[in-house]
C-alpha positions in Angstrom: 88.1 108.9 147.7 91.5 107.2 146.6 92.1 104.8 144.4 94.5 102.0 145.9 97.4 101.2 143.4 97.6 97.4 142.4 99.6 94.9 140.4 100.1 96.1 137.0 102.2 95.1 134.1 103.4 97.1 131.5 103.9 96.2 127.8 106.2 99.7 127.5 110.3 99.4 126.0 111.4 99.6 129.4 109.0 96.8 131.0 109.3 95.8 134.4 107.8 92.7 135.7 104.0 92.7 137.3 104.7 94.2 141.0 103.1 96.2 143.7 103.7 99.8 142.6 106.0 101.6 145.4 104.7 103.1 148.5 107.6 105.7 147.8 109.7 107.4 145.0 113.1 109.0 144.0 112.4 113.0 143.0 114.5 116.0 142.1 112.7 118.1 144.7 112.9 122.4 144.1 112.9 123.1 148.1 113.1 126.9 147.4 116.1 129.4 147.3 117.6 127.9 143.7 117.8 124.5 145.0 116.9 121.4 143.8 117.3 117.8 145.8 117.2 114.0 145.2 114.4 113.0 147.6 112.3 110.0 148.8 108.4 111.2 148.8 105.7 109.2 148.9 104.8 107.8 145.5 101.0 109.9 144.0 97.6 108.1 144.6 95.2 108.6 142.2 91.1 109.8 142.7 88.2 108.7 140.5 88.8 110.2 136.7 92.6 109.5 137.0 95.6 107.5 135.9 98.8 106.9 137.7 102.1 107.3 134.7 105.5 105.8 135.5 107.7 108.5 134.2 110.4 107.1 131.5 111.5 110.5 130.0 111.2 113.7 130.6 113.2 116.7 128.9 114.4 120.1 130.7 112.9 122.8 129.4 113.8 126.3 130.5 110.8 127.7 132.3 111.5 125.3 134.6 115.0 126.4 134.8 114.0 129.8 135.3 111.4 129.4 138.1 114.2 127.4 140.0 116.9 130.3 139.2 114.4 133.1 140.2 112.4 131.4 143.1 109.4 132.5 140.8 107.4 129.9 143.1 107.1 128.7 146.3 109.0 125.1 147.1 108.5 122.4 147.7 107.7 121.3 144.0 108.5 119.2 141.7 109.0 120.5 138.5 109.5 118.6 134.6 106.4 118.8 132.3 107.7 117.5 128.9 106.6 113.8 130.2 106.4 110.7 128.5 105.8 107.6 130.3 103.5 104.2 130.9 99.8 103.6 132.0 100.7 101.9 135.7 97.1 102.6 137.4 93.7 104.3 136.2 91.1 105.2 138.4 87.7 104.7 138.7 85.7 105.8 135.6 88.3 105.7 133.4 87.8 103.7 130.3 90.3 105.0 127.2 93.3 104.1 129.0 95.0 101.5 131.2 98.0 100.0 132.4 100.4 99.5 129.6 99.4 101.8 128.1 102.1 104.5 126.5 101.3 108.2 126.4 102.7 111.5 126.8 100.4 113.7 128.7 100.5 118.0 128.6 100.0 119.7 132.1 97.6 122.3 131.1 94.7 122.1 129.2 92.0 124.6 128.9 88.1 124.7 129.5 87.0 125.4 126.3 84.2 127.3 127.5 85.5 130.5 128.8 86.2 134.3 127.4 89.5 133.1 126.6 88.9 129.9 125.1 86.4 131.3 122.7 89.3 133.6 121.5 91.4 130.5 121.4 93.9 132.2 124.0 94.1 128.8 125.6 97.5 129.8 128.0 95.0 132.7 129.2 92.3 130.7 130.5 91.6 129.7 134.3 91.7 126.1 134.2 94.8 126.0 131.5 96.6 128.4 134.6 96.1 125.2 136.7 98.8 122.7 136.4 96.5 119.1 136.6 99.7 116.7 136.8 101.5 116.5 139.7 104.5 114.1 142.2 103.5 115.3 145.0 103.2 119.0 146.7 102.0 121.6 144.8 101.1 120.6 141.1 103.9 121.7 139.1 104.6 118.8 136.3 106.1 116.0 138.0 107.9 114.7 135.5 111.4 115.1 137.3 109.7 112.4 139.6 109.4 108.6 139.1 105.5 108.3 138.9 102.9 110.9 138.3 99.3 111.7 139.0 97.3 112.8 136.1 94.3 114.6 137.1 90.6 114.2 135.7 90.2 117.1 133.1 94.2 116.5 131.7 93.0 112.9 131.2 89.9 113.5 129.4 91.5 115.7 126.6 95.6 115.9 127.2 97.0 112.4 126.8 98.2 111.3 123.7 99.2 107.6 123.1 102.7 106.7 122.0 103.5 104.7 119.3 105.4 101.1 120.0 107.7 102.2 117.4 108.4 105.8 119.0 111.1 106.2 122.3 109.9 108.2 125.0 112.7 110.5 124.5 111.3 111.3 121.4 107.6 111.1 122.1 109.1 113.6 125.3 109.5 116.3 122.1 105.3 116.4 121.8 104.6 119.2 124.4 107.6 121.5 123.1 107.0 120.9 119.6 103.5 122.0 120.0 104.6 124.8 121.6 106.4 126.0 118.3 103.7 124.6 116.2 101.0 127.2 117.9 103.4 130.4 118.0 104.6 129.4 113.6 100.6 129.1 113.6 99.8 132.8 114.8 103.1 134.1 113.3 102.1 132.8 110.2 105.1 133.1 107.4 103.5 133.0 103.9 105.8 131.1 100.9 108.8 132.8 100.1 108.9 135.3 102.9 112.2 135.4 104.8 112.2 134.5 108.5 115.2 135.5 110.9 115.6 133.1 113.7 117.7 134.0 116.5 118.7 131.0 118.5 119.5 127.1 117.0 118.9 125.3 120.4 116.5 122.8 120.5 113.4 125.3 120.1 114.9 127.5 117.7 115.3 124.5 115.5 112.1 123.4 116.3 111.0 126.9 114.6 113.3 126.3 111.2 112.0 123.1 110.7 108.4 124.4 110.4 109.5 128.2 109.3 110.7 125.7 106.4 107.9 123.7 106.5 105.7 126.8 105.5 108.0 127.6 102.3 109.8 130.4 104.1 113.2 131.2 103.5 115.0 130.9 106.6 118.8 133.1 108.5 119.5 131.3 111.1 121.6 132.8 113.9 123.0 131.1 117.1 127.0 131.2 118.7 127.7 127.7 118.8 129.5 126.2 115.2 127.7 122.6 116.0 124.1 124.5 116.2 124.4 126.2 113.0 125.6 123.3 111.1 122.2 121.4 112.4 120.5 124.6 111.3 121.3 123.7 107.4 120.5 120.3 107.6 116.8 121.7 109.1 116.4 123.6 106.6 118.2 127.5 107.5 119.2 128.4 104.0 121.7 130.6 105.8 123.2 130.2 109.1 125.0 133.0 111.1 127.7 133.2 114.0 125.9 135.9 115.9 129.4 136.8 117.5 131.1 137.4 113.7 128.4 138.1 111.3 126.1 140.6 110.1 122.6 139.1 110.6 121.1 142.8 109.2 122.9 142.8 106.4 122.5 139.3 105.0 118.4 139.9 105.7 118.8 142.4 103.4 120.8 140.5 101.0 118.1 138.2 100.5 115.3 140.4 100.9 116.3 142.7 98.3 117.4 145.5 100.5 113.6 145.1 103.1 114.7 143.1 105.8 113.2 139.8 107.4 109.6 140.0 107.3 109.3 137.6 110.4 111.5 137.2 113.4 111.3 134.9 115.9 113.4 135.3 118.7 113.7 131.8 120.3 116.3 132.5 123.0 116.3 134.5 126.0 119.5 137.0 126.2 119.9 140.8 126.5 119.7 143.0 122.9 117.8 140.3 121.0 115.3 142.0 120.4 116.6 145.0 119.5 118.8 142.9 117.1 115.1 141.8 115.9 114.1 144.9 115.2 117.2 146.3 113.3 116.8 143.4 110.9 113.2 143.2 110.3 111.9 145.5 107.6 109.0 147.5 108.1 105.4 146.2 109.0 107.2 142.6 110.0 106.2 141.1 112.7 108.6 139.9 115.7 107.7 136.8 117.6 108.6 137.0 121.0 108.9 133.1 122.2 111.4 132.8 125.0 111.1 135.5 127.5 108.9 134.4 130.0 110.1 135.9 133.2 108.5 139.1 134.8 112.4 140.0 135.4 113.3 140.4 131.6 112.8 143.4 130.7 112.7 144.8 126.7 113.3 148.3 125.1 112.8 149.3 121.6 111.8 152.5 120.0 108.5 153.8 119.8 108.7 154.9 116.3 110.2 151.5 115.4 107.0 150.2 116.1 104.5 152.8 115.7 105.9 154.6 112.8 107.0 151.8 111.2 104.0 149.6 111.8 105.7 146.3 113.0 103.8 144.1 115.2 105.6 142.8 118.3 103.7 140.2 119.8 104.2 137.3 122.0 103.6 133.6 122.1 103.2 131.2 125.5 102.9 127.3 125.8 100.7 124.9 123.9 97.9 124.9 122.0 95.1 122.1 122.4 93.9 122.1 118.9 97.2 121.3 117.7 97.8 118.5 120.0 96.5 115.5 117.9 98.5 117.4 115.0 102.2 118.2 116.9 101.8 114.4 118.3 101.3 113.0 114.4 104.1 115.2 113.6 106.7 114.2 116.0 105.9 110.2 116.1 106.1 110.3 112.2 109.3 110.1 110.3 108.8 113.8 108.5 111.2 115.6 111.1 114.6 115.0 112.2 113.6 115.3 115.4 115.8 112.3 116.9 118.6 114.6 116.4 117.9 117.4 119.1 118.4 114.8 121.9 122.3 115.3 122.6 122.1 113.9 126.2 119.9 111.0 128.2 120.8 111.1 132.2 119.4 109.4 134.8 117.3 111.4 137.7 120.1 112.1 139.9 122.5 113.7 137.6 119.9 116.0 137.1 122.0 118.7 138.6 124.4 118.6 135.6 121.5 118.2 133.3 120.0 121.7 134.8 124.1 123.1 134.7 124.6 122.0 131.0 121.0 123.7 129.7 122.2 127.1 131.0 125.6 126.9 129.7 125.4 124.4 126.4 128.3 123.5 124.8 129.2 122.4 121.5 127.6 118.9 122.1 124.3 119.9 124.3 121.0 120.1 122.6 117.8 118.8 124.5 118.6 117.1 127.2 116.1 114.3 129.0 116.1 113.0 132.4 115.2 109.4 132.9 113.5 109.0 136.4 113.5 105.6 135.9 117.3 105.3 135.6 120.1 105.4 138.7 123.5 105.4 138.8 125.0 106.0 142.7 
């Protein structure tokens, strides 16, 4: 059964007046073979259990980016999953929310009553493997599309409400940040221990901010002189120019000679880890955050692990029992987290959005679409 859309009025910072919601949407559609289009599709209906969101911001993230660049899936699709946006329609049987309503909502969440979710391995379970938010075609986000359908179970236990004194840009940060919040979580830096992080783009700094926030003492390390200046003012007591500087030897430096005791390697690009390894000191552990295709391929040592007992480990998407927590965190004024959005575009310069997240330049940090927004 379907649940016919109606007049609605929303009380969100980009109101529009009471109207029929539209039988059909603008989309950046991934059609296969590395391409993504500007289409007209037919706007979601909703079931029993659901809610209908008008999209209002939505960042890029790079898992997207990489299933596009490695036709990892099947099109068509459409992708964005970092969503924030307004209550337009709620289904039958749905009491906490309705239209108006402002919310960001995650696209997995787990049964909590599996193998998996009793190890809290949440990204390992069945139903977190399902993606419950979709625009159309196979679930896969939506959030590069104008309006999306949030199925029963992310409803129940994956929407958070925004703030009326948050932007959805900002409130776009929840999913991401929690990301880093789960993977600081299982890492785990004690006070005082030194943490290498290699890569200041918007989740590397995510990870100095709360590396910091845990009393750590933080080397920051990225190629971009705009990046590492952000680094300082979030918290890196040293920042590096990987291109110029010796990361191994100012690990050292502070760690009397040891090296890091934690790495986190928050960007995806050949030799990092290796680089993590050579600077960590024995026993350290090395966080693995940003290589999540089955094309990248690492290769260390086997003594540099075995013999010298590090623990190389990885960390994948978000965490439900943080949710409530990384949402507090983001809406409240603790972080500087206004500061990672560089660039706000409307849906169909999403092309140069996608061009300028895999080649930043001194200016690009996190970059949001705005499905909502037009310009030709």
């Amino acid at each position: 059964m379907e649940t016919a859309v109606s007049e609605v009025a929303t009380k969100s910072d980009h109101a529009v007046p009471a109207a029929n919601i539209p039988a059909t949407m603008k989309a950046a559609v991934y059609v296969g073979k590395q391409t993504v289009r500007i289409e007209e599709v037919d706007t979601p209906r909703i079931e029993p259990g659901e809610i209908l969101v008008r999209v209002e911001a939505c960042g890029i993230c790079h898992t997207d980016l990489k299933k596009i660049e490695y036709d990892l899936l099947a099109g068509p699709r459409i992708f964005g999953h970092e969503t924030a946006g307004t209550v337009v329609a709620a289904g039958q049987g749905v009491t906490a929310y309705e239209p108006g309503d402002r919310v960001v909502a995650f696209h997995h969440i787990p049964c909590l009553d599996c193998f998996y979710c009793y190890r809290r391995l949440y990204a390992q379970c069945p139903v977190y493997k399902k993606v419950g938010i979709t625009a159309g075609y196979e679930p896969a986000g939506g959030g590069f599309g104008q309006y999306i359908r949030v199925m029963d179970w992310i409803v129940q236990r994956g929407v958070e409400r925004i703030p009326d004194t948050v932007s959805f840009e900002r409130a776009s940060l929840v999913e991401p940040f929690n990301t880093c919040h789960k993977a600081i979580n299982t890492a785990d830096p004690q006070p005082g221990d030194v943490v290498a992080i290699l890569g200041q783009g918007p989740i590397g700094l995510m990870f100095t901010l709360l590396a910091k926030r845990a009393g750590a003492r933080v080397i920051a390390t990225d190629t971009i002189d705009t990046r590492l200046a952000l680094s300082r003012s979030f918290g890196a007591d040293i920042s590096l120019d990987a291109r110029s500087q010796d990361l191994s030897a100012s690990v050292k430096k502070l760690s009397d000679g040891r090296g890091a005791d934690l790495v986190i390697v928050a960007v995806s690009a050949p030799g990092l880890v290796e680089q993590a390894v050579r600077c960590s000191r024995p026993g350290a552990k090395i966080l693995l955050f940003s290589q999540t295709s089955d094309k990248e391929r690492v290769e260390v040592s086997g003594a540099d692990i075995c013999v010298s007992e590090r623990m190389l480990f990885g960390s994948y998407s978000a965490s439900v029992d943080l949710q409530k927590e990384s949402a507090r965190l983001v809406f409240g004024p603790e972080m500087p987290l206004e500061d990672l959005i560089s660039h706000r575009l409307p849906l169909d310069q999403i092309a140069s959005g996608f061009q300028l997240a895999r080649n930043p330049d001194e200016r690009s940090l996190k970059i949001i679409v705005q499905p909502q927004r037009w310009t030709s």
